[in-house]
C-alpha positions in Angstrom: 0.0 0.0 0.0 1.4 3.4 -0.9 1.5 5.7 1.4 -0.1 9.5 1.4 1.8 12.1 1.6 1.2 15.0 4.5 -1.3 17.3 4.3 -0.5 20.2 2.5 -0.9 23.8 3.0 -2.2 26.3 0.4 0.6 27.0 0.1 1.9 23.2 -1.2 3.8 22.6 2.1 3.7 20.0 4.1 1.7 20.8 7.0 2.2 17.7 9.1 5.2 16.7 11.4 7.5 16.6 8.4 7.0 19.9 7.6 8.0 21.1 11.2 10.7 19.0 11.2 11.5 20.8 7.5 11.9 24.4 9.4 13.6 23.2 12.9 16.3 21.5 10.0 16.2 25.4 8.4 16.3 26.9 11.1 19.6 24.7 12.2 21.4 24.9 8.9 20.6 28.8 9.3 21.9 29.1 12.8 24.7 26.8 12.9 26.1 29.3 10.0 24.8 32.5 11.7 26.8 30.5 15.2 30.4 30.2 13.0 29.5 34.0 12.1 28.7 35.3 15.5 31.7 33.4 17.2 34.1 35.3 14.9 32.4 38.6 14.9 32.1 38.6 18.6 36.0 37.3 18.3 36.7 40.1 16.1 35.1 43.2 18.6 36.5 41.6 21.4 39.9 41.7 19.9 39.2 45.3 19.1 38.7 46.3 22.7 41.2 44.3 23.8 43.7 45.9 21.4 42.5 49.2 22.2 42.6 49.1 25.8 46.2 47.5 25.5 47.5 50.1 23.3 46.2 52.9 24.9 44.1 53.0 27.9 40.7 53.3 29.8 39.8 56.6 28.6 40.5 55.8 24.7 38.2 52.8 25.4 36.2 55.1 26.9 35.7 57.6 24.1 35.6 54.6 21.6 32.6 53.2 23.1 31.0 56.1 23.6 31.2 57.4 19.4 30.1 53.8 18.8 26.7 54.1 20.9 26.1 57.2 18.8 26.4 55.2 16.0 24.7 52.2 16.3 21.7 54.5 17.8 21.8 56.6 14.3 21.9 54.1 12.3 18.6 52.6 13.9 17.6 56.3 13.3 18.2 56.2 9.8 17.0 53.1 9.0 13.5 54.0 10.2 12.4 50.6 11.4 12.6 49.0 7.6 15.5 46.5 9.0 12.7 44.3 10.3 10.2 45.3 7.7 12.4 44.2 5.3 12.8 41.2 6.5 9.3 40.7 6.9 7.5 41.8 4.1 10.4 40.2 1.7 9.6 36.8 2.9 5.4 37.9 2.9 5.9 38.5 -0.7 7.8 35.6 -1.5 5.1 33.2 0.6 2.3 34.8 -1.8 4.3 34.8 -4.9 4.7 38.3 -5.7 7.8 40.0 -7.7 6.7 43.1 -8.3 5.7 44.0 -4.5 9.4 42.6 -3.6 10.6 45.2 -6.0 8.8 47.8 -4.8 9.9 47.2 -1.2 13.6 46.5 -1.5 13.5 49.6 -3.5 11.6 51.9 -1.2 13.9 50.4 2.2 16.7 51.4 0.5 15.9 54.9 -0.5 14.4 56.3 2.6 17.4 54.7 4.8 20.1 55.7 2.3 18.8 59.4 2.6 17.3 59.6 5.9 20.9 58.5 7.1 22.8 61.2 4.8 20.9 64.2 6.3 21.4 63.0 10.1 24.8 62.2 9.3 25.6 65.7 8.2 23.5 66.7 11.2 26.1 65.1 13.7 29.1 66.6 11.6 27.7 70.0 12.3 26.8 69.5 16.2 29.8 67.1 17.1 31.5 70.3 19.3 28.1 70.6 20.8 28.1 66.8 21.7 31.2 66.7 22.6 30.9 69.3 25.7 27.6 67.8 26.6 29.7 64.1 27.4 32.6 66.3 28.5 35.0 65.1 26.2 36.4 67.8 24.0 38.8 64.9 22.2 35.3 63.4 20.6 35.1 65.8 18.1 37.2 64.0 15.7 35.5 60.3 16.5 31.5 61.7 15.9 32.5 63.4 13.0 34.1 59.9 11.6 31.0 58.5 12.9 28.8 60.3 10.4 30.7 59.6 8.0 30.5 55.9 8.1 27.0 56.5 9.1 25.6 56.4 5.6 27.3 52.8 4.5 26.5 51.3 7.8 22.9 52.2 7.2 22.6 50.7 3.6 24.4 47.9 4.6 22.2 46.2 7.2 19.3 47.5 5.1 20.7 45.4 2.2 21.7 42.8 4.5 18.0 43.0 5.9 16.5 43.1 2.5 18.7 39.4 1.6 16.7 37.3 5.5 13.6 37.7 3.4 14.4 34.7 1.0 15.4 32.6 4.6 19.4 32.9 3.8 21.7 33.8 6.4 24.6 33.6 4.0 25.1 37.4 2.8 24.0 38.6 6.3 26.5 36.1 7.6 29.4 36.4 5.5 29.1 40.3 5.2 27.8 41.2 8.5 29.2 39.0 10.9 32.6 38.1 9.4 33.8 40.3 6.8 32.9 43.9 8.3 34.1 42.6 12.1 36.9 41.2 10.5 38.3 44.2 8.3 37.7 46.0 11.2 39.7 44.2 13.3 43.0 44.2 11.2 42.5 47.7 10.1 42.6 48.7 13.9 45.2 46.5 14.5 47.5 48.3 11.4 46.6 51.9 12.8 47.4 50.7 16.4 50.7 49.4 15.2 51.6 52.3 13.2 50.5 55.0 15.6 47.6 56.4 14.4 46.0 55.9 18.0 42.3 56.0 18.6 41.8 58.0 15.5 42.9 55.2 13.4 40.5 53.1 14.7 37.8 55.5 13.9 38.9 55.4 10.1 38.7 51.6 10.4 34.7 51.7 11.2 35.0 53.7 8.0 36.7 51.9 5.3 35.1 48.8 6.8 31.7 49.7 6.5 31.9 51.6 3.6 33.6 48.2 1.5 31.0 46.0 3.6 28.0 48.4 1.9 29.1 47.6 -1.8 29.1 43.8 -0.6 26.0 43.7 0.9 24.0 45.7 -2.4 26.1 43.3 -4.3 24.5 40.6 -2.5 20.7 41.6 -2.8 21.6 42.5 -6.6 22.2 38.6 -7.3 19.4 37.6 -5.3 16.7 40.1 -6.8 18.3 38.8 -10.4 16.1 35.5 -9.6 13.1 37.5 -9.3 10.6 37.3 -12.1 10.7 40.3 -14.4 8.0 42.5 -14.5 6.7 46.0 -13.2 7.2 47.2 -9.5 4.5 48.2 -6.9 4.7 50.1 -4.1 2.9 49.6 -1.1 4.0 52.7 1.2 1.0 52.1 3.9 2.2 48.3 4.6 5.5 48.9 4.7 5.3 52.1 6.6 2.9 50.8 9.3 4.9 48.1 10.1 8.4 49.9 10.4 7.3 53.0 11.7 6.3 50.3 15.1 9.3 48.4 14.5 11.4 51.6 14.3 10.6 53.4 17.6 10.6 49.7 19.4 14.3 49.1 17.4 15.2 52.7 19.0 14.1 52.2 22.4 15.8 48.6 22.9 18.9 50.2 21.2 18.5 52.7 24.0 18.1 50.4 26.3 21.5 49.1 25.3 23.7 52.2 25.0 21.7 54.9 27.1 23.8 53.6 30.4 27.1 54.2 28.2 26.0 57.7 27.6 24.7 58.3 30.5 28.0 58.3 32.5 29.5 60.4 29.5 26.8 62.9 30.5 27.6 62.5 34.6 31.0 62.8 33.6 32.5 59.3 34.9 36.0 58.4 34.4 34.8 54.7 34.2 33.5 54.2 31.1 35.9 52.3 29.6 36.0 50.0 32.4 31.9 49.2 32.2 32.5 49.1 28.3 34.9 46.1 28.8 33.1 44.5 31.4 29.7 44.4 28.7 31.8 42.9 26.1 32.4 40.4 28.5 29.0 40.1 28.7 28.0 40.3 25.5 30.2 37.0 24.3 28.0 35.3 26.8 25.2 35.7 24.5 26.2 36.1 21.3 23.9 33.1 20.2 21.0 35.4 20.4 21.4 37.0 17.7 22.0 34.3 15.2 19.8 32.4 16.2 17.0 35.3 15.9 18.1 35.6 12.5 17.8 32.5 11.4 14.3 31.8 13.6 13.1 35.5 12.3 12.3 34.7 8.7 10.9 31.1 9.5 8.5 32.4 12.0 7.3 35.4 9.6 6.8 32.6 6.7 5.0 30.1 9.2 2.5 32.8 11.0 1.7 34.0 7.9 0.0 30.7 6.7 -1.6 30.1 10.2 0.7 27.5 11.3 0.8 28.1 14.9 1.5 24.6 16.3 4.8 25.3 14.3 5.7 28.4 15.4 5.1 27.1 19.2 7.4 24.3 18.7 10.1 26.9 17.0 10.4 29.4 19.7 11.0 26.5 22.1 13.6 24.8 19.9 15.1 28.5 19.3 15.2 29.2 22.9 16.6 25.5 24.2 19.6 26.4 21.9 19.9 29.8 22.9 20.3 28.9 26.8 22.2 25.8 26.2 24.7 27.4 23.8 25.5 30.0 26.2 25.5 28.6 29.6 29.3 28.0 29.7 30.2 31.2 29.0 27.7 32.6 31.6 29.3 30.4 34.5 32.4 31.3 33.2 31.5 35.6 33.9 29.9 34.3 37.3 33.1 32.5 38.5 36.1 34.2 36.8 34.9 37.4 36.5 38.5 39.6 38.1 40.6 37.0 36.1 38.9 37.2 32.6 39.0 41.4 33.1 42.4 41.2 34.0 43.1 40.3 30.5 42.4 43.5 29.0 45.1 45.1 32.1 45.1 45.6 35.8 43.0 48.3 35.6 39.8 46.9 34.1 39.5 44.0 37.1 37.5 47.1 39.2 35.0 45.9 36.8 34.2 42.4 38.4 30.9 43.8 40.1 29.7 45.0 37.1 30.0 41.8 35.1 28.5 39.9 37.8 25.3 41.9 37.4 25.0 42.3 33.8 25.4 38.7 33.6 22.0 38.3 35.6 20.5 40.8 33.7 22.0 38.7 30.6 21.0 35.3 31.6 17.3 36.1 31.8 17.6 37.7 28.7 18.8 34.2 27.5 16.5 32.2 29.2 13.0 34.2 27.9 14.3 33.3 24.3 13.6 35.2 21.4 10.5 36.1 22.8 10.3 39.7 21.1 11.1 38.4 17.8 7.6 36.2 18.2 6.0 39.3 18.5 7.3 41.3 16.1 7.1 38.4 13.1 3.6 37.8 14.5 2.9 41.4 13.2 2.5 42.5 17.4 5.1 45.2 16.7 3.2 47.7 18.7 2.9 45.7 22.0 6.7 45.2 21.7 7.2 49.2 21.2 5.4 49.5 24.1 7.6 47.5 25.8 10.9 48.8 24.8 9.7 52.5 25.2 8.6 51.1 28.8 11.9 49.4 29.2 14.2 52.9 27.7 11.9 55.0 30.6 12.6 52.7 33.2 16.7 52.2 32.6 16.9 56.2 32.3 14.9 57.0 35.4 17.1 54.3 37.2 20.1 55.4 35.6 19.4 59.3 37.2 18.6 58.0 40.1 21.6 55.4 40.5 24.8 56.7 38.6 25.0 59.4 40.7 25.3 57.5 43.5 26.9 54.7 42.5 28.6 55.0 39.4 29.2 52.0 37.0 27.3 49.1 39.3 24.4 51.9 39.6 24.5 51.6 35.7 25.2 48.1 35.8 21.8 47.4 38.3 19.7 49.7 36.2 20.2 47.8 32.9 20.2 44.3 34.3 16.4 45.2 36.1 15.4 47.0 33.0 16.4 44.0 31.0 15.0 41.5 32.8 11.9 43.2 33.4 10.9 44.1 29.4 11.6 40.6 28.9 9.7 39.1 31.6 6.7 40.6 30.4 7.6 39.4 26.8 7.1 36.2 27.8 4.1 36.4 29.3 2.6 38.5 26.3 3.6 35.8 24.0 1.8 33.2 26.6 -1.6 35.1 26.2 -1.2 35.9 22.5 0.3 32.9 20.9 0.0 30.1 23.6 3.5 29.8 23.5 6.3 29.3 26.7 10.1 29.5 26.1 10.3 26.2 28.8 11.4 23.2 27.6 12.8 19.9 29.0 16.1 20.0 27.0 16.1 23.9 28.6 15.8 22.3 32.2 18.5 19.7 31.5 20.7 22.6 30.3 20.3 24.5 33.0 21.2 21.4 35.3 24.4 20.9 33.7 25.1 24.5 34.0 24.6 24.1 38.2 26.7 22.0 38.3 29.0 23.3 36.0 29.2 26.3 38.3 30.0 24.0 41.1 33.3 22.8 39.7 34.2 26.3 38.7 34.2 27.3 42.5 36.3 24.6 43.3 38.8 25.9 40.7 38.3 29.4 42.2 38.8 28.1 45.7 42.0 26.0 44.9 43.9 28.1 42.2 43.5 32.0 43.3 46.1 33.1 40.6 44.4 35.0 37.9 46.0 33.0 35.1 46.1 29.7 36.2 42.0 30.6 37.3 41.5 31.1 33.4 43.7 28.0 32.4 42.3 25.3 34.1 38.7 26.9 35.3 37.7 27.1 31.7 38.2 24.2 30.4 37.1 22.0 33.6 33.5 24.4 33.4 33.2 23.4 29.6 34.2 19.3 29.9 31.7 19.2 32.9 28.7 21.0 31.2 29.8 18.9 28.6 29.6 15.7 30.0 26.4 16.3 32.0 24.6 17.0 29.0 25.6 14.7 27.2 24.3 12.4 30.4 21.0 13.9 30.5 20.6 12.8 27.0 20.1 14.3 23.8 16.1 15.1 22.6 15.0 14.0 19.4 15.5 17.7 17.9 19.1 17.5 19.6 19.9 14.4 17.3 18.1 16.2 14.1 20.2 19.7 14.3 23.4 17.8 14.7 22.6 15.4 12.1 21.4 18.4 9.9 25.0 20.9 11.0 27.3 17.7 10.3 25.5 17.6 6.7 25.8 21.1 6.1 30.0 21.2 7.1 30.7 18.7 4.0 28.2 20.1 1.6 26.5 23.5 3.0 28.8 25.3 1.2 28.1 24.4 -2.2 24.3 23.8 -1.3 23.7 27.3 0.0 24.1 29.6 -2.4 22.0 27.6 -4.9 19.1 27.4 -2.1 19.4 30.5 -1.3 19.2 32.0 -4.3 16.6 29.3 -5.3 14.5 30.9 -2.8 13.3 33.7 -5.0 9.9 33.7 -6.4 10.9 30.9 -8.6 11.1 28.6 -6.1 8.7 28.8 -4.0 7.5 25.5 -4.9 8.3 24.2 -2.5 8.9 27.0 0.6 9.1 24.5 3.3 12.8 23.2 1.9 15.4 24.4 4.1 17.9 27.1 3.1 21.1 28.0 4.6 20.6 30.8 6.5 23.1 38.0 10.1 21.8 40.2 12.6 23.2 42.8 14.4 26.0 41.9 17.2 24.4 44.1 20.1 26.4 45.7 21.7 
């Protein structure tokens, strides 16, 4: 007897428990490649600090932080929310088959970002003396002014770069975003370092890196729009603009939320800033899976809620979020147990930073644990609820902030954006609950964080036996790795466990060759058969 194939969607899907095996199998060849990307971006930022606060000192790392906060919070500016809606409407209009409305939306993105970020980057040219006495750092000057100018490319870029998520590929974001601008960046600061050029050169590096990243990234979306159906172009302003317009103001406040604290202590005049800016980089490398794996669950859960497939989207967002926790566990006990030791490496002066670390890392490991509970919302077209909550979020970090820098400095910063965090995200979760019937908890979650307990456990008894800051760092991380390790690996791997690894050890022999066909096989041309997985960039955050 033959058997029948699932049920099919309207879309000729599968529908059934292939089909959402089909997208967790996406979704892992998406984020295993978004993980290699994020591991050497993150690699390449850290390098950057570490070089900069070797070569020259806490207050250049100081004033480098603080002219990249005004950048990454102008280029959310200038993109005016189309990053996401992008994305979004991208893969819509691939779901329902449309080349004309994908022409019409790349096309608008890109204009309104390319020239909203021009005019506010000539803007912060003309007031950078006026910015500069505000944080009380006449030696800025030179930094915002290089900040506008890279302004511009950095703004096209991840437009592009958004524009290319839409057809469920992470491989331009990936290879552009996450590996070649980190990367150029990285040796280009290194050269000026080395030749003398100070903190100024490193400026200039943000420039030529994101300018060159820019023409890759159109390059990019070029070839993929080339498998788009000829034909005329329409415009749909309204969608588009209801949608970002949300998605902007919610990008700006949880960009806030992220660099208001470094700016902040600019404004109060603290002589710690480049101190709290090494301890969040720290941080940050705890959870760099986030972001990868957003990007590769984004598109997916856009594509899925769009054809009503909720049972689908449930079981995503707690595959997504098992990963996300389990991936980044180690690292987190790591910032909980070592935290003077792993400072130390950027110099003695830095290790004042411990305190902070420890509390960001709370703030961070909730963050971790509620999953990518605001991307459900936003792909779920609830982009105003999550607004609300960032704008809530921004209000509550600044009023803390006022009330807590003064007093005490960079842990006062340090507790207002660890509560602020944990609270917007808290109340994700339990909006996604009542809207979508969906909870973040999972069994391979528990198990993870079991392992992690007792993961922490050895790494005290490292602590306790070997107080040297080196030898802490040369034995305690490895012993905190092998244990999680090994207790997960006792737990017992789920059935999705067993599929993604399958599904990553394919993808290392032949993803490479398979990717850029799928991807690009993605366009309206293929959508045929829109369940197939496709190898799939999103923003580092910090």
């Amino acid at each position: 007897m033959t058997a029948e194939p699932p049920p099919a969607s309207a879309a000729g899907t599968p529908s059934g428990p292939d089909s959402g095996d089909q997208h967790i199998r996406g979704m892992a060849r998406g984020g295993g490649l978004n993980l290699v990307g994020a591991i050497l971006n993150q690699g390449a930022v850290f390098l950057v600090m570490l070089l900069l606060a070797r070569f020259l000192g806490i207050s250049e790392v100081g004033q480098y932080a603080q002219c990249y906060a005004v950048l990454a919070l102008l280029s959310l500016l200038s993109l005016s929310g189309f990053r996401a809606g992008l994305t979004r409407f991208v893969a819509v209009h691939l779901a329902d088959d449309d080349p004309a409305a994908i022409r019409g939306t790349i096309r608008l993105g890109l204009a309104i970002s390319a020239g909203s970020a021009t005019a506010i980057a000539v803007a912060l040219a003309v007031a950078a003396p006026a910015l500069a006495a505000a944080l009380h750092d006449p030696g800025l000057v030179t930094g915002l002014r290089l900040v506008a100018l890279t302004l511009p490319a950095l703004t096209v870029c991840e437009a592009a770069l958004a524009a290319t998520r839409g057809w469920r590929t992470q491989r331009p974001f990936t290879l552009i975003g996450q590996i070649y601008e980190p990367g150029t960046r990285l040796l280009l600061t290194a050269l000026a370092l080395i030749l003398g050029a100070g903190v100024t050169g490193s400026y200039w590096a943000l420039v030529i890196a994101g300018w060159s990243a820019a023409l890759l990234a159109l390059g990019a979306l070029a070839r993929l729009m080339r498998r788009v159906a000829p034909g005329p172009v329409v415009y749909r302003p309204r969608q588009l603009f209801s949608f970002s317009t949300v998605s902007w103001v919610s990008s700006l406040s949880s960009t806030g939320l992220i660099w208001v604290d470094t700016l902040m202590l600019g404004f109060f005049a603290n002589d710690e800033i480049g101190v709290y800016n090494v301890a969040t980089r720290l941080v940050t490398v705890a959870i760099f899976v986030l972001a990868p794996i957003n990007a590769a669950f984004g598109p997916y859960l856009a594509y899925l809620h769009h054809q009503g497939r909720a049972d689908e989207v449930r079981r995503i967002y707690g595959a997504a979020t098992g990963w996300v926790v389990r991936l980044s566990l180690p690292a987190f006990v790591a910032l909980l147990v070592f935290p003077e030791s792993l400072l130390t490496v950027f110099g003695g002066g830095f290790a004042a930073g411990a305190a902070v670390t420890l509390v960001l890392a709370v703030g961070q490991l909730v963050n971790a644990a509620t999953g990518p509970c605001g991307t459900v919302l936003n792909m779920s077209g609830r982009v105003a609820i999550n607004m609300y909550d960032n704008i809530a979020a921004l209000l509550l970090n600044i009023l803390l902030n006022l009330w807590l820098i003064p007093a005490y400095g960079i842990i006062g910063a340090a507790v207002a954006w660890a509560i602020s965090l944990a609270v917007v995200n808290v109340a994700r979760v339990l909006q996604v609950r009542a809207l979508i019937h969906a909870v973040p908890v999972t069994v391979g979650m528990l198990k993870g964080l079991a392992a992690g307990l007792v993961a922490l456990a050895a790494g005290l008894v490292v602590r306790l036996l070997l107080p040297g800051w080196p030898e802490q760092l040369l034995v305690g991380l490895p012993v905190v790795v092998t244990v999680y390790v090994g207790v997960v690996l006792a737990f017992g791997l789920s059935r999705e466990d067993v599929m993604v690894l399958r599904t990553l050890r394919r993808g290392g022999r032949r993803g490479a060759g398979r990717g850029g066909a799928d991807a690009g096989s993605g366009g309206v041309a293929g959508q045929d058969r829109p369940g197939a997985p496709v190898a799939n960039l999103e923003e580092a955050a910090r």
